[in-house]
C-alpha positions in Angstrom: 0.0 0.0 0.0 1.0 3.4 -1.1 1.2 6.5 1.2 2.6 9.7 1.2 2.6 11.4 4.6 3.6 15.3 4.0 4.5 17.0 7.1 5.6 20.7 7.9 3.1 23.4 7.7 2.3 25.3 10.4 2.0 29.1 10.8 4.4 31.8 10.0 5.0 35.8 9.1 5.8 37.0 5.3 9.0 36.5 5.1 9.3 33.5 7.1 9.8 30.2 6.3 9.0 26.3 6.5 10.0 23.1 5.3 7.4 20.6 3.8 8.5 17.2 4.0 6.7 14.0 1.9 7.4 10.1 3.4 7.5 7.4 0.9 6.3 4.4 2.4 5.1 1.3 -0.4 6.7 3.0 -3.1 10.4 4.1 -3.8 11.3 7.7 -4.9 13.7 7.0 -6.9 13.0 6.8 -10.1 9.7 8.9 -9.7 8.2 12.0 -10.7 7.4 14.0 -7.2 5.0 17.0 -7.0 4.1 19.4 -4.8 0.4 20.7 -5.0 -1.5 23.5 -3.6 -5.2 24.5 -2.8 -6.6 27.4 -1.5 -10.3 27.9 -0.3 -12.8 28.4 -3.5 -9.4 27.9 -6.1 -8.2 25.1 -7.7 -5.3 23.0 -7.1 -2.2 24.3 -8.8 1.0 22.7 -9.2 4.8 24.8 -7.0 7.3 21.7 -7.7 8.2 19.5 -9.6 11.3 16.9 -9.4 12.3 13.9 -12.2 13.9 12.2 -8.9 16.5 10.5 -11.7 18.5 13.3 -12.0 17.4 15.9 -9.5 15.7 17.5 -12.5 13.4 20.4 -10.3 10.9 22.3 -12.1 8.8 25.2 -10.6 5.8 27.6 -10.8 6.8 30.5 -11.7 4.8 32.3 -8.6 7.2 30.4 -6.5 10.7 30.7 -8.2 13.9 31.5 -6.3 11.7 31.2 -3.0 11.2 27.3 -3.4 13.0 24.3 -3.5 12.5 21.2 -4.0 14.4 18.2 -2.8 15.1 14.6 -2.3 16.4 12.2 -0.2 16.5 8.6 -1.5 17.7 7.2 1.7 15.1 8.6 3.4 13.0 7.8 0.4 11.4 11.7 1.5 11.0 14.6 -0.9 11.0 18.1 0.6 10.1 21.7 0.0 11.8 24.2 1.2 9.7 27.4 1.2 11.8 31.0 1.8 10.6 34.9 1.5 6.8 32.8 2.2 4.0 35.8 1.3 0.5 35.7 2.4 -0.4 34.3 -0.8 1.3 31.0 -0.4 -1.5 29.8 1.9 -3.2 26.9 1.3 -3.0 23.2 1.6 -0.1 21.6 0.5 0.0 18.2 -1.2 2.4 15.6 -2.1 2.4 13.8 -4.9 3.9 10.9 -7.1 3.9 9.3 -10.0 5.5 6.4 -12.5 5.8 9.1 -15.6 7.2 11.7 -16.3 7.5 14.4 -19.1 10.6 17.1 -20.3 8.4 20.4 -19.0 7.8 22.2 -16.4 4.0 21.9 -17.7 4.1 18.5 -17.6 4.6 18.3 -13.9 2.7 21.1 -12.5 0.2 18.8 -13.3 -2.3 17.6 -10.3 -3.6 15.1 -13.0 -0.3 13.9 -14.5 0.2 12.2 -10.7 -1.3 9.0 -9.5 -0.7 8.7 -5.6 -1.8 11.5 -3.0 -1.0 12.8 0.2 -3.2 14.1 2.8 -2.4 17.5 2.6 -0.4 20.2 5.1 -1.6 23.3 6.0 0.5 26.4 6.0 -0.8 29.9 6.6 1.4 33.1 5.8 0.2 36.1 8.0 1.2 39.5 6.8 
């Protein structure tokens, strides 16, 4: 059984920061395409991160470039984001995803339905 446990969020101040981190349990990393999601209230689901775990290729929104990074850690078998310079708009849920595929854009993995397995989500709420 596949699960991805994201933890992380919490509360911070613009400016601030936070790391996300996604658990791999009944599926290996390596090798994957790993996402990270995000929902707020009434929008839809957008895609910050992307990462082609074979070969640390990282891909990224461009709302969230030079702030983010994504990362992994194959002994871990854990995927994180680290969030700097956070803004009140970069609350929402955040979500963990995987997947078998993969494509060569940064479309491709910004994708919420390009990815197959699904964490449970991680709040994180920017105050100004």
């Amino acid at each position: 059984q596949v699960q991805l446990v994201e933890s992380g969020g919490g509360s911070v101040q613009a400016g601030g920061s936070l790391r996300l981190s996604c658990a791999a349990s009944g599926y290996t990393i390596n090798s994957a395409s790993m996402g990270w999601f995000r929902q707020a209230p009434g929008k839809e689901r957008e895609g910050v991160a992307g990462l082609r775990t074979y070969g640390g290729i990282t891909y990224y929104a461009d709302s969230v470039k030079g702030r983010f990074t994504i990362s992994q850690d194959n002994a871990k078998n854990t995927v994180y984001l680290q969030m700097n310079s956070l803004k009140p708009e970069d609350t929402a849920m955040y979500y963990c995803a995987a997947t078998s595929g993969y494509g060569a854009s940064s479309w491709w993995f910004l994708q919420p339905g390009h990815y197959y397995y699904w964490g449970q989500g991680t709040q994180v709420t920017v105050s100004s």
